[in-house]
C-alpha positions as CSV (number, residue, x, y, z in Angstrom):
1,X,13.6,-14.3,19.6
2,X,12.4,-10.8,20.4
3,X,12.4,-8.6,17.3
4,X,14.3,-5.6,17.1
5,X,15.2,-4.5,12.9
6,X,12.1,-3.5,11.0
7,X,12.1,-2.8,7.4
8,X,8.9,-0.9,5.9
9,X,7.6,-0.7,2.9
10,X,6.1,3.0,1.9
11,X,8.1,4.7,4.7
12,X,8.1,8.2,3.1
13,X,4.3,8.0,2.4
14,X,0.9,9.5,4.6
15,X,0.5,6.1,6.4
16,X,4.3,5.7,6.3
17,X,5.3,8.5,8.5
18,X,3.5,7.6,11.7
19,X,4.3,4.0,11.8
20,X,8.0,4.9,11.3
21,X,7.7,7.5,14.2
22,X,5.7,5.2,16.6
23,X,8.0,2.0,15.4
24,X,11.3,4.1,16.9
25,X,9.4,5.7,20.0
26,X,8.6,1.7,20.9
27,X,12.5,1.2,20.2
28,X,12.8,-0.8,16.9
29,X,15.6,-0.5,14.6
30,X,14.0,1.0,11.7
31,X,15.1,1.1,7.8
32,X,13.1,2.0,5.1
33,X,12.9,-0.2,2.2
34,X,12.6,2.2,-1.1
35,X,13.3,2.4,-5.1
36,X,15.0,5.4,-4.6
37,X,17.8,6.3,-2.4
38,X,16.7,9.6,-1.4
39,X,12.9,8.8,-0.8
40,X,13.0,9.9,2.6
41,X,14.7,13.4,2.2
42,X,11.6,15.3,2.2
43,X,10.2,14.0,5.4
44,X,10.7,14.0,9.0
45,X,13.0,11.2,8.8
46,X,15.5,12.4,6.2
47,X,18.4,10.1,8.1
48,X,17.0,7.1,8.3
49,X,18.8,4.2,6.7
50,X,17.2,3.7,3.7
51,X,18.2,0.7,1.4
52,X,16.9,-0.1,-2.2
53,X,13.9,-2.4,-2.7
54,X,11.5,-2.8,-5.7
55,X,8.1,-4.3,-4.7
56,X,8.4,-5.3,-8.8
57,X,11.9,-7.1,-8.1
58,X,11.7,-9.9,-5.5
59,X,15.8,-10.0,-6.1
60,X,16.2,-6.7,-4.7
61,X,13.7,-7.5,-1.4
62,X,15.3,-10.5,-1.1
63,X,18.4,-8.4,-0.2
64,X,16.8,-5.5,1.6
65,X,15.2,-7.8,4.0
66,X,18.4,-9.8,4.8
67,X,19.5,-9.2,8.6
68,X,16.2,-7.9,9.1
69,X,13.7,-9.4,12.0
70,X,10.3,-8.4,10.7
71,X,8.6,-6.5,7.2
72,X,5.7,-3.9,8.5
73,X,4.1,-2.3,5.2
74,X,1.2,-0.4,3.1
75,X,1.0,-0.5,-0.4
76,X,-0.4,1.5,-3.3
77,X,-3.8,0.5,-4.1
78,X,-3.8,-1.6,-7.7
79,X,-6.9,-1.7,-9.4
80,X,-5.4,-4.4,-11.9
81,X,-5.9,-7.2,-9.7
82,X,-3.4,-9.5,-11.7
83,X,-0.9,-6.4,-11.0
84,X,-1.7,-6.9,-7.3
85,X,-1.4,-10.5,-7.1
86,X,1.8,-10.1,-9.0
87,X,3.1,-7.2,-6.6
88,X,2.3,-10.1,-3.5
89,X,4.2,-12.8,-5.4
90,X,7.1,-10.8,-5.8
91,X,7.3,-9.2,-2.1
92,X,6.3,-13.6,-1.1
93,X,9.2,-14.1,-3.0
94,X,11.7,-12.0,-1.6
95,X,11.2,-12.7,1.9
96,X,11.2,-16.8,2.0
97,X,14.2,-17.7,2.9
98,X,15.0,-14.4,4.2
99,X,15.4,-15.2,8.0
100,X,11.8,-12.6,8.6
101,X,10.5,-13.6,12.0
102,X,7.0,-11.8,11.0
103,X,5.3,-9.6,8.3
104,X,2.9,-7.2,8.8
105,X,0.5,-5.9,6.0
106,X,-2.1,-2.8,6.5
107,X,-4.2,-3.5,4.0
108,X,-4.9,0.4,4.4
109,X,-9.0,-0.4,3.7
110,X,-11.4,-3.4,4.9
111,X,-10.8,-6.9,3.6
112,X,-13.9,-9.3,3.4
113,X,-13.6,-13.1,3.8
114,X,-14.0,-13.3,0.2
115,X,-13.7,-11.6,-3.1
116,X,-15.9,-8.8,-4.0
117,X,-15.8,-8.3,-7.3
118,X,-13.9,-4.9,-6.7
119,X,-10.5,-5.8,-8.2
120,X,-8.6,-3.4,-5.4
121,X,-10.1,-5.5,-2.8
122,X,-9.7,-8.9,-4.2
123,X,-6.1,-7.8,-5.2
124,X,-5.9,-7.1,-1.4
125,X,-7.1,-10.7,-0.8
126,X,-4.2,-12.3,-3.1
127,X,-1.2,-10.4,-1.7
128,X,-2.5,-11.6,1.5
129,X,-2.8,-14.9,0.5
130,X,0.5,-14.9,-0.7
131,X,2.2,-13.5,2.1
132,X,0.4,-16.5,4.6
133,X,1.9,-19.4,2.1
134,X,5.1,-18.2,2.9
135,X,5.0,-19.7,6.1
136,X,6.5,-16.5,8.2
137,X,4.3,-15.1,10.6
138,X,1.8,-12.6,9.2
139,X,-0.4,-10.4,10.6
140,X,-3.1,-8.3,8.6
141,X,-4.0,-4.8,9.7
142,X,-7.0,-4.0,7.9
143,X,-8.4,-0.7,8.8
144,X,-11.8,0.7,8.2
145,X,-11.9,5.0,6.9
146,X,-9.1,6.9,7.5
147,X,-9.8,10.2,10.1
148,X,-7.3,11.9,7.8
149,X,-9.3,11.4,5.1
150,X,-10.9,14.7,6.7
151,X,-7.8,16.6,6.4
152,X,-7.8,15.8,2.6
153,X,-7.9,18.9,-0.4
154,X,-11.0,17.4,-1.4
155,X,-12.7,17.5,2.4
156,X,-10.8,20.2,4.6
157,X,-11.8,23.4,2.4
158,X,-15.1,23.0,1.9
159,X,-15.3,22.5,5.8
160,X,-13.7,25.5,6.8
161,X,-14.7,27.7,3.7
162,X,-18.5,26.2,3.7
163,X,-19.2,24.5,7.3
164,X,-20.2,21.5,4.6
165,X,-18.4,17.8,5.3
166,X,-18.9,16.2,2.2
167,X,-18.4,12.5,1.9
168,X,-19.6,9.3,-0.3
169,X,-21.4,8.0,2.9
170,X,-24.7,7.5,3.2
171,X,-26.7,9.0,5.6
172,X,-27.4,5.8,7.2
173,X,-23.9,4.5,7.0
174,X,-22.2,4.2,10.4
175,X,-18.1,3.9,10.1
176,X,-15.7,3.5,12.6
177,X,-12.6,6.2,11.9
178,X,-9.4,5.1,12.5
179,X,-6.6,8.1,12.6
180,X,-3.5,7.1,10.8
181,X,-1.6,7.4,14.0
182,X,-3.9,4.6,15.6
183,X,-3.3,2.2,12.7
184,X,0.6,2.7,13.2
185,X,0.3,2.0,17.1
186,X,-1.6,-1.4,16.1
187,X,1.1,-2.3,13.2
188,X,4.2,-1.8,16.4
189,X,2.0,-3.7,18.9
190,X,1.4,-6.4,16.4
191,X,5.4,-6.9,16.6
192,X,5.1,-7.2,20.3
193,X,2.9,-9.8,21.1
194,X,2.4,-13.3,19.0
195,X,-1.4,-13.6,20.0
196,X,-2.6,-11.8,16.2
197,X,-0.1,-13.9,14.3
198,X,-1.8,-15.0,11.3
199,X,-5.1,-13.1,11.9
200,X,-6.8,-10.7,9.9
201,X,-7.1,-7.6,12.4
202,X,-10.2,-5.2,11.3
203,X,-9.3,-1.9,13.4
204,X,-11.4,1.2,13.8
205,X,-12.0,3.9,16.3
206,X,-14.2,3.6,19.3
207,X,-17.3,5.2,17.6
208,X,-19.5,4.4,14.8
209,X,-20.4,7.3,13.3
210,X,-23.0,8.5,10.6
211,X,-22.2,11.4,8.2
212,X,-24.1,14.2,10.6
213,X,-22.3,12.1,13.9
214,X,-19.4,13.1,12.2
215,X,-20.3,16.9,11.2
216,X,-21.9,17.4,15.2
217,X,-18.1,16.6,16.4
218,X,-16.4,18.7,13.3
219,X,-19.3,21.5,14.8
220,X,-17.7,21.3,18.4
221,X,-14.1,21.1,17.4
222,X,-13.8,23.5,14.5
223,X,-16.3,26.3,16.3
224,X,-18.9,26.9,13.9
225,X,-22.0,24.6,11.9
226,X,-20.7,22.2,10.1
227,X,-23.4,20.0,8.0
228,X,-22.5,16.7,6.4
229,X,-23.5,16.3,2.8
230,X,-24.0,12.7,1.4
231,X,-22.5,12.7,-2.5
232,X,-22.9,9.7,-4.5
233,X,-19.7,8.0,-4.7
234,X,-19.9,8.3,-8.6
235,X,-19.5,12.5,-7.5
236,X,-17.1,12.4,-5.1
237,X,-14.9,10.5,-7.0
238,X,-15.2,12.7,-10.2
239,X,-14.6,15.7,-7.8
240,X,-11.2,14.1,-6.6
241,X,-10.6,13.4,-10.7
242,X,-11.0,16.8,-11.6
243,X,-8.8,18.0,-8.5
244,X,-5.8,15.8,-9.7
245,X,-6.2,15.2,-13.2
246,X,-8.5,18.5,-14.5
247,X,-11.1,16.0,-15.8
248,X,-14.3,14.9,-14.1
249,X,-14.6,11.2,-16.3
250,X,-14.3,8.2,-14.3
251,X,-11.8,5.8,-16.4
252,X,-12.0,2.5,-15.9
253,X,-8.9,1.1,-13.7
254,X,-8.1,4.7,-12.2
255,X,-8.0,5.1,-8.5
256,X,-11.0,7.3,-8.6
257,X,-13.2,4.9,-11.0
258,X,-12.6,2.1,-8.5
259,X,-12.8,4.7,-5.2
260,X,-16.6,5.0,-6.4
261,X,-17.3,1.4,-6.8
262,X,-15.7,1.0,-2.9
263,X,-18.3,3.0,-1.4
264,X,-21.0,2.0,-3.7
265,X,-20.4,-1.3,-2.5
266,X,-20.5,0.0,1.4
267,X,-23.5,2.1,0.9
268,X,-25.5,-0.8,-0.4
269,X,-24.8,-3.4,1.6
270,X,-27.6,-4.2,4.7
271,X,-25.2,-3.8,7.7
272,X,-22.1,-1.3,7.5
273,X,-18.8,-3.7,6.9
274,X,-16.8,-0.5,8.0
275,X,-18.0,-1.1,11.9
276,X,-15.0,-2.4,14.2
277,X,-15.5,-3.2,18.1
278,X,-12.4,-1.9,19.6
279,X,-13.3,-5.0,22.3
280,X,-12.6,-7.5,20.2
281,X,-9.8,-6.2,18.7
282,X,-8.0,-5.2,22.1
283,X,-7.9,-9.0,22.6
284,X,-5.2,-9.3,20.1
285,X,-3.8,-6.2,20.2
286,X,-3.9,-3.8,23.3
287,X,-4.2,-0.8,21.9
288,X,-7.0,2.5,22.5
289,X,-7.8,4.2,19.6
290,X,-8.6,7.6,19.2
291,X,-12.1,9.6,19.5
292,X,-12.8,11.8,16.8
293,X,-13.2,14.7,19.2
294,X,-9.7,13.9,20.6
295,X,-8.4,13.7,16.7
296,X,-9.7,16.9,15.6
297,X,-8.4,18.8,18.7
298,X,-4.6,17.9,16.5
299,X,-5.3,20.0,13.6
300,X,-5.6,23.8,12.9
301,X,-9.6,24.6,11.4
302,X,-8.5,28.1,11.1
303,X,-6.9,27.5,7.6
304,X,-8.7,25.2,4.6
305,X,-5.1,23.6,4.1
């Protein structure tokens, strides 16, 4: 039975937003599935039929995703892996039984065949493994770096104040960007086609690019010299702390403590895990992602905001 109603998870957030406009541009149903009622006021899709759902209250999913053919989602990162795997039981819970044809999960960062010892990542690895013992068709979008990472207060300013793109990359480190758009249009094409169910998807860009790779195409699009700096991870993590928080420490279990140990983890390891053949991918789901040079040309480098 084709599908038709889509519920997402984390409608009203960064990744939310594109895969909400690309899902109704492909002509699904959409409703977001939120805690609050008004969580999609301040964004482009103020109307859209939003009904309650607690990822901590399978009772409540249960009933949002009743009469609904298929769950697309992100989630906020948990860096309590117990917290994660109980977040994935929960959401597990809610939709057995509830008539969903297909889930699909963006794991919104890379997903090894194994645990890491990075409790983000391995939580990753249990709410998928959850998800697949429900015995609905899932698909797992699991995305390299985000383009609009670049976009971010802690990377846009310094580029158009400084010409400097810092970023916890090596110099060596080849990644293949995805824009945020890109991983929406391979979320909707997972929905129509049953060739990636119950595959794990890695999708990046068509280039994999270094740190100065990266600061030649910011050069060309934003119209002046822009040089890549590599910062330990440990830095650019305490500079994000300090953005959002005012303090520079690194606390155990905090989004930025367990940011650093991500990209401590890429930068050592002998061949970049963050490299994606668009090829191989396009297999399973037909989709052409975005240059860098074509992404850029979207944004306005005359302002640092």
């Amino acid at each position: 039975m084709p599908i038709h109603k889509v519920i997402v998870l984390g409608a009203s957030g960064d990744q939310g937003i594109p895969l909400v406009n690309t899902l109704q541009r492909r002509g699904f149903a959409v409703t977001a599935g939120a805690r609050r009622a008004d969580a999609m006021a301040g964004t482009p899709f103020p109307d859209l039929r939003t009904v309650h759902a607690d990822i901590a209250d399978s009772a409540s999913l249960a009933a949002a995703f009743a009469g609904q053919d298929a769950l697309v989602m992100h989630l906020p990162f948990e860096f309590d892996r117990a917290k994660a795997a109980a977040m994935g039981a929960s959401i597990a819970a809610g939709a057995r039984g509830s008539g969903l044809q297909k889930i699909v999960f963006n794991t919104s960062c890379f997903v090894a065949d194994h645990d890491l010892d990075l409790t983000a990542h391995d939580g990753r690895r249990d709410i998928e493994r959850a998800l697949a013992e429900t015995g609905i068709p899932c698909v797992f979008i699991e995305p390299t770096v985000f383009m609009d990472n670049i976009i971010r207060v802690w990377s846009k300013p310094s580029i158009v104040n400084r010409g400097i793109f810092a970023y916890p990359a090596a110099p060596e480190l080849k990644i293949s960007w995805i824009a945020l758009s890109d991983v929406a249009e391979y979320m909707t094409a997972a929905l129509e086609t049953n060739r990636a169910d119950g595959q794990h998807v890695p999708v990046g860009g068509p280039e994999a690019l270094t740190g100065s790779e990266v600061a030649e195409r910011l050069s060309a699009g934003v119209g002046r010299r822009v040089e890549f700096r590599s910062l330990a991870p440990d830095d650019f993590a305490a500079n994000m702390s300090e953005l959002v928080t005012g303090s520079r420490e690194l606390v155990p279990g905090t989004p930025y403590a367990g940011m650093a140990k991500f990209y401590s983890f890429y930068n050592n390891q002998p061949e970049s895990p963050l490299v994606v053949d668009p090829r191989e991918t396009a297999r399973l789901l037909d989709v052409e992602p975005l240059r860098l040079s074509v992404w850029l040309k979207q944004w306005d480098w005359s302002k640092p905001t």
